[in-house]
N, C-alpha and C positions, 0 to 999 in steps of 0.2 A: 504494500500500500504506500503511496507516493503520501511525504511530509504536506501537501499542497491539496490534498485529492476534494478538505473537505472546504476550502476558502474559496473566498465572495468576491467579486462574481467567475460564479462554476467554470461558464463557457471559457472566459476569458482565461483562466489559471488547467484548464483543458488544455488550450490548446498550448499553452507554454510546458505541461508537461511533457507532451510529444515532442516540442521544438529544443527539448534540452537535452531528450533524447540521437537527435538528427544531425549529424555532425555539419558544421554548415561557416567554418573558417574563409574569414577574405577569400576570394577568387577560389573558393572551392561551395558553392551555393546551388549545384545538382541537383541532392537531394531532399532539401527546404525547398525550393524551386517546385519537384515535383509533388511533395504534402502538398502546397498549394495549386498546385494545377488540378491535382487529385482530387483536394475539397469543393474545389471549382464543380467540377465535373460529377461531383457527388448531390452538391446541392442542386443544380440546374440553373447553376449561373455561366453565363458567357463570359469567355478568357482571351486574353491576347498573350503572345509574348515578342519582344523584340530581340536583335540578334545579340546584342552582347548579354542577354537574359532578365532583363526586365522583366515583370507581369505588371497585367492591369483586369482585373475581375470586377463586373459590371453589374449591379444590386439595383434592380429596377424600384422605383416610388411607388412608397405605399398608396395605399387608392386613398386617393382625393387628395392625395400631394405631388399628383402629376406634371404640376405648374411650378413646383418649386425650383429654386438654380439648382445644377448639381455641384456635390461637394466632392471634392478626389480626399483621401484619405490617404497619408503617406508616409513609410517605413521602410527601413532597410533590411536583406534578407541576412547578411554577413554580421558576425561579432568579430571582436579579437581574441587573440586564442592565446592567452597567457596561462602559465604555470608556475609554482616555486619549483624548484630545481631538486626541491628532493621529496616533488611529488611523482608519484606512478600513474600517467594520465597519458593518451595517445588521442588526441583529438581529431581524427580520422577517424575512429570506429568507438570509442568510448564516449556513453550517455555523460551528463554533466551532473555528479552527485550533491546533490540538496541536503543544506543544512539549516534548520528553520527552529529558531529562538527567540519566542515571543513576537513582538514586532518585524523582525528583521528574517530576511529570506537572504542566505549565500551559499555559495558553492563550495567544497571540499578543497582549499589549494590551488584552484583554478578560476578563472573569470567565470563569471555567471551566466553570461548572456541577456542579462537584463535588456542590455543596449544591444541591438535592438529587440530581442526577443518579445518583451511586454507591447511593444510597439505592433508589433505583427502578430499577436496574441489578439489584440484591444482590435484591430481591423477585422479576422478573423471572425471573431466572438459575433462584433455588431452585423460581418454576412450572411449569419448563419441566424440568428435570430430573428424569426420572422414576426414576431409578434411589435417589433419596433415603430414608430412610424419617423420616417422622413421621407428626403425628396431621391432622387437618385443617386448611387452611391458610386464611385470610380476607387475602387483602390489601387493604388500604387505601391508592387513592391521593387524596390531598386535591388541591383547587385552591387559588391565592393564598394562601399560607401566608406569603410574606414581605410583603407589602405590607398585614396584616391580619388572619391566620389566618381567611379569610372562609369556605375549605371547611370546616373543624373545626368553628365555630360553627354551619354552617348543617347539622351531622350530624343525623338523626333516628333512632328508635331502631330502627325495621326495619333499618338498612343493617347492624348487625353481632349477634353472638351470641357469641363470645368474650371471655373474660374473665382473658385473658394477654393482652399486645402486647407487642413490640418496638416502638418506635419507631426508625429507620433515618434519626437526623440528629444522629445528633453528630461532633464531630469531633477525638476524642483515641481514640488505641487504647492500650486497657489503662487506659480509665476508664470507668464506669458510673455513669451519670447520671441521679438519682435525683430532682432536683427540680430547677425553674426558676423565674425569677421571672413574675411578671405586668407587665402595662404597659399605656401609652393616649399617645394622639396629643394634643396639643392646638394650632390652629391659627389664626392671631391674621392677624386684618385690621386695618391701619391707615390712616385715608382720608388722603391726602395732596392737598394744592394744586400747580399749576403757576407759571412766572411764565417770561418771556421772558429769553435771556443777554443782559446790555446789556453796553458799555462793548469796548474791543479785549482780546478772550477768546481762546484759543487754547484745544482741547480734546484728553483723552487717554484713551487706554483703561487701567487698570490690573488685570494680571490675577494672582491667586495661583494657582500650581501644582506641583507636584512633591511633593505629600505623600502621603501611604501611603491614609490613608483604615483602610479598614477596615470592621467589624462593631461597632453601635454596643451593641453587648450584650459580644459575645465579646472583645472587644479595650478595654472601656472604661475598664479597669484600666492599660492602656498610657500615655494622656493623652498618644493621637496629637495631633499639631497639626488645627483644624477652620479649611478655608479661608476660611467664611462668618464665625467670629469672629476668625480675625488680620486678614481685610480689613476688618473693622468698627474692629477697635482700632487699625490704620492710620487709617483714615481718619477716627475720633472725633481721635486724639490730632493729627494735623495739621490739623484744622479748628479746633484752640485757638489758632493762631498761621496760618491762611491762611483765608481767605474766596473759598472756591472753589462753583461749582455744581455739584452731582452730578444727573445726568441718568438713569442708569441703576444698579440694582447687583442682580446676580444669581449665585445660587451652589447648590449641592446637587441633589441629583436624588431619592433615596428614605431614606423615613424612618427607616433602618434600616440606612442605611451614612453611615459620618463623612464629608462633604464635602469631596473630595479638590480642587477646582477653584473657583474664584470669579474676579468683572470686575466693576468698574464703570466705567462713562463719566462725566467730570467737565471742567468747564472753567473756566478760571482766567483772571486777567491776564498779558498777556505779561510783560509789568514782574515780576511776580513767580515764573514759571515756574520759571526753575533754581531761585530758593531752595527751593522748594513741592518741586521733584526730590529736590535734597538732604536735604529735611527725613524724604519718604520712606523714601529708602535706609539713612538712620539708623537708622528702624524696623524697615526690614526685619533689616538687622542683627542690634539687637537681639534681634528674634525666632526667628532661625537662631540663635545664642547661649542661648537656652533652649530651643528643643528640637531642635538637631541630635544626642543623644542616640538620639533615636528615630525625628526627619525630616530628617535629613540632606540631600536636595533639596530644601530648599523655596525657593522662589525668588519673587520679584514681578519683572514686567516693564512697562515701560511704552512705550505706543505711542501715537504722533502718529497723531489721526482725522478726519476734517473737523467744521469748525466746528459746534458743535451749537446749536439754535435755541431752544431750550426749555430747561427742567430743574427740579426741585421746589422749591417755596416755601421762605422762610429759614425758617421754623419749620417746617413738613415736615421739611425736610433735618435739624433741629434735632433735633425728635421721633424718628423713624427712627432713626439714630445714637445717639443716646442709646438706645434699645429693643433695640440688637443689640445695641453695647457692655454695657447691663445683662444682657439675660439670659443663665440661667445654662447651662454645657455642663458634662459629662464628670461625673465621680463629684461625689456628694454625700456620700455614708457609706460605710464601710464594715460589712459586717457583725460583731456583736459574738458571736456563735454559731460563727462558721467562716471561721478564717484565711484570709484572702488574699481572704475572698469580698465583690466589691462585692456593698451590701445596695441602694443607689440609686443611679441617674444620670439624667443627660438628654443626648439628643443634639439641639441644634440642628440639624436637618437640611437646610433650603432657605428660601430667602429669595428672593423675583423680586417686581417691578412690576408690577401686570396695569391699566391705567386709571390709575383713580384711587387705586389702593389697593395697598402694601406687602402681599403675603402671607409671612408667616411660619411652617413647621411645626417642630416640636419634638417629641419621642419620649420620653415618660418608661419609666424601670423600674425596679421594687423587688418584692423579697421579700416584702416586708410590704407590703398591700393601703393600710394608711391609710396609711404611709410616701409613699407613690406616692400618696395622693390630697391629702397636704398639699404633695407638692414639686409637684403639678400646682395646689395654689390659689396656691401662692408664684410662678409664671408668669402665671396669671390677673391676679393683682393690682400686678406689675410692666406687662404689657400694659394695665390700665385706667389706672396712671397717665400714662400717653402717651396716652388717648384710645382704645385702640384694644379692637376686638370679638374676644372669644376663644370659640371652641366644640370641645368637647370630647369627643372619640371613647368611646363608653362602653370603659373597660378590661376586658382581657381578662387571667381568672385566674392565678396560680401555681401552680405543683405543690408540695405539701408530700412532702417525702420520707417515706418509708416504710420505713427501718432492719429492721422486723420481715417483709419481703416475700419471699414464699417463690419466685418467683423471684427475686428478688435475690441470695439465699443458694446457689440451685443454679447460678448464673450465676458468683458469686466459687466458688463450688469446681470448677466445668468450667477455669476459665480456671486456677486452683492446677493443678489435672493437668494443662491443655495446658501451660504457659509457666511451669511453676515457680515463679513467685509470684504474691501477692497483688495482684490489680487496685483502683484506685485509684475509691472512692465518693465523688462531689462531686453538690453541684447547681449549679447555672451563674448566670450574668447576664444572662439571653437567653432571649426566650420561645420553647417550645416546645409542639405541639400537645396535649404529655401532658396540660397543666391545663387545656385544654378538655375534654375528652375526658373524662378522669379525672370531669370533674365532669355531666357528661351522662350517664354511663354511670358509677355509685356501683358499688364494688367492684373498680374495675378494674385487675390486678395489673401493673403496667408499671415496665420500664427502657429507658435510653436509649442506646443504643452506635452505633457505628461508628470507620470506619479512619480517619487520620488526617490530615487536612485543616486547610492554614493559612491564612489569609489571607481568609476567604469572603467576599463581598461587594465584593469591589477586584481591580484587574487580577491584586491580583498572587497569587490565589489559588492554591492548588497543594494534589495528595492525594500521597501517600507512597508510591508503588506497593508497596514489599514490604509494608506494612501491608494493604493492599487484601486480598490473598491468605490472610496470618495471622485478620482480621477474619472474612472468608466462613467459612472453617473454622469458628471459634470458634461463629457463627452455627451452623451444620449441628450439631453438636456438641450446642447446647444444646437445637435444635428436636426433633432425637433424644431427647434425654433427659426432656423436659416430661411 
């Protein structure tokens, strides 16, 4: 019996426990794909799909709401696929195990799939329920939304006909999310040399781990610890006083969660091992000292490995180190239009060895399009000073908010009548499908909602259950009234 089986609303928490069942990682969304073409086909609803794998399933108006606009309802079919490192999880073929205390729904060590699971749960739920009334119903589900908003972009204009959406991915209830920023990847190669260990070297693995990580949009504002640059500034600042070989160093996984894990392999003189230790530990110190505020586990460990044969040139090692240590992470500005709101950031995302060459990705975002296009040349041109090639993901737009949007306005006064006050209008630090879309499709009246989900992108994700329930309502409530 599933932790979920007996919670409100049924349909809705139905269909998320099949989807946490269905393995359904970035650019791998087949199988979620077909549950819903499946439930299509079951219900006696009409389906499309487009070629990079879109759906759009078609929910005709209830009788004598024939007349009303149609609404497209709109969610992502992809999650991100994190784990802690000394969890046993193969997210190809292993269910997503639920762990449910009190209020709070998470998963066993791995991301939950909240984001967007509950999102295409909540569309699901209202297609299959017939007893609802509204007007026409368009849902929208996208592919790869996290690793590149690659379904959004590749929309064409036959897929929809409405000119309301919900979008079904945010993650605060009792906020209505009116604009988001844009962003773009830029990703740096730097060729690196070899050279042989000489001399009596003894070799070790050094690995950072125990930080939060996070949502490198939604959380950027936190200034979680990033394990790819406290390992960097470990390892710059003890290369000032040790002459050690680095052999390896690798860290992060997607470009759009903060790097909760990093290791390098390094090998040193025995004659100077313990000092090279202690000079470590000092760092690591240091660094739990400034942000156990907010990473309270972070930890470096180090471990004895067999002697390593190889490892990158003293100017490689030089170069590199120097390139992680410079570039920049976490907020840049903040915005000067709306308290509290970052206007830029970057996340360093992953850094690994592949040959001959350091690969390094990095995630920018800003509200302002040329904000974001000067903090991605100020990266470019840190990267050509160390030699190295940088190419850059064309950026994907912002949503500008729309204050005067007439759903907007029917949306904060459904929610004034349901819950007695005024719901809270933000736009975020985190790209969202809307400003695709939005700019594909001119005119189109959109807000952003959902129930309330923390942590996305990192193990330690979790949705709110009694939000869950208040949120569906709130939804039904305003599909009625459109």
């Amino acid at each position: 019996m599933s932790v979920i089986e007996n919670l409100e609303p049924k349909l809705l928490w139905k269909h998320f426990d099949e989807i946490r069942k269905i393995p359904h990682c970035s650019k791998h969304e087949d199988k979620i794909r077909n549950y819903i073409l499946d439930f299509a086909k079951q219900h006696g609803l009409k389906s499309k799909t487009d070629k990079p794998g879109n759906v759009v399933i078609l929910k005709p108006a209830s009788s004598g709401m024939e007349d009303r606009p149609v609404v497209i309802l709109q969610s992502h079919m992809d999650m991100v696929c994190e784990k802690n490192s000394d969890v046993d999880h193969d997210f190809t073929k292993d269910p997503i195990k639920l762990k449910l205390k009190g209020d709070i729904l998470t998963a066993d060590g791995t991301t939950l799939g909240a984001d967007d699971g509950i999102g295409v749960a909540t569309t699901l739920a209202i297609l299959e329920d017939k007893t609802l009334k509204h007007g026409s119903v368009e849902a929208l589900f996208t592919v790869d939304e996290e690793t590149g908003l690659t379904g959004a972009f590749a929309l064409k204009s036959d897929m929809l006909t409405g000119k309301i959406m919900f979008n079904i991915d945010s993650e605060d209830f009792g906020v209505i999310t009116v604009g988001c920023a844009g962003g773009g990847d830029s990703k740096i190669s730097l060729p690196l040399k070899t050279q042989p260990t000489v001399g009596n070297v003894v070799s070790m693995l050094i690995k950072i781990s125990g930080l939060r990580g996070g949502h490198s949009g939604v959380d950027a504002h936190e200034q979680r610890g990033n394990a790819v640059k406290l390992l960097a500034r470990i390892l710059w600042k003890t290369s000032q006083n040790h002459d050690f070989y680095l052999t390896d160093i690798k860290g992060g996984d997607k470009h759009n969660a903060i790097p909760r894990e990093s290791n390098a392999k390094i090998s040193i003189s025995s004659t100077d091992r313990n000092k090279f230790i202690s000079d470590l530990k000092a760092e690591e110190k240091d660094i739990l000292e400034e942000i156990k505020p907010i990473d309270p586990n972070f930890k470096m460990e180090i471990e004895d490995i067999e002697k390593l044969d190889t490892a990158l040139g003293k100017d490689s090692q030089v170069k590199l180190l120097n390139l992680l240590h410079g570039l920049p992470h976490g907020v840049d500005k903040m915005s000067y239009d709306i308290p509290g709101l970052v206007e830029t950031s970057t996340n360093l995302a992953t850094v690994s060895l592949d040959g001959n060459n350091a690969l390094i990705g990095l995630s920018s975002r800003s509200s302002i399009m040329s904000a974001l296009q000067d903090f991605r040349d100020r990266i470019h041109a840190i990267a050509m000073l160390s030699g190295a090639k940088v190419t850059e993901e064309t950026p994907y737009p912002g949503w500008k908010p729309n204050l005067k949007s007439n759903l907007l306005a029917l949306s904060k006064k459904i929610f004034k009548e349901m819950y007695g006050e005024e719901p809270t209008v933000e736009a975020i630090h985190a790209g969202l499908e809307c400003g695709i879309i939005g700019e594909k499709f001119p005119g189109m009246d959109m807000i952003s909602i959902g129930p309330t989900i923390k942590y996305p992108h990192s193990p330690e994700e979790q949705v709110h259950i009694s939000t869950v329930d208040k949120f569906y309502k709130y939804v039904l409530k305003i599909l009625e009234a459109v």
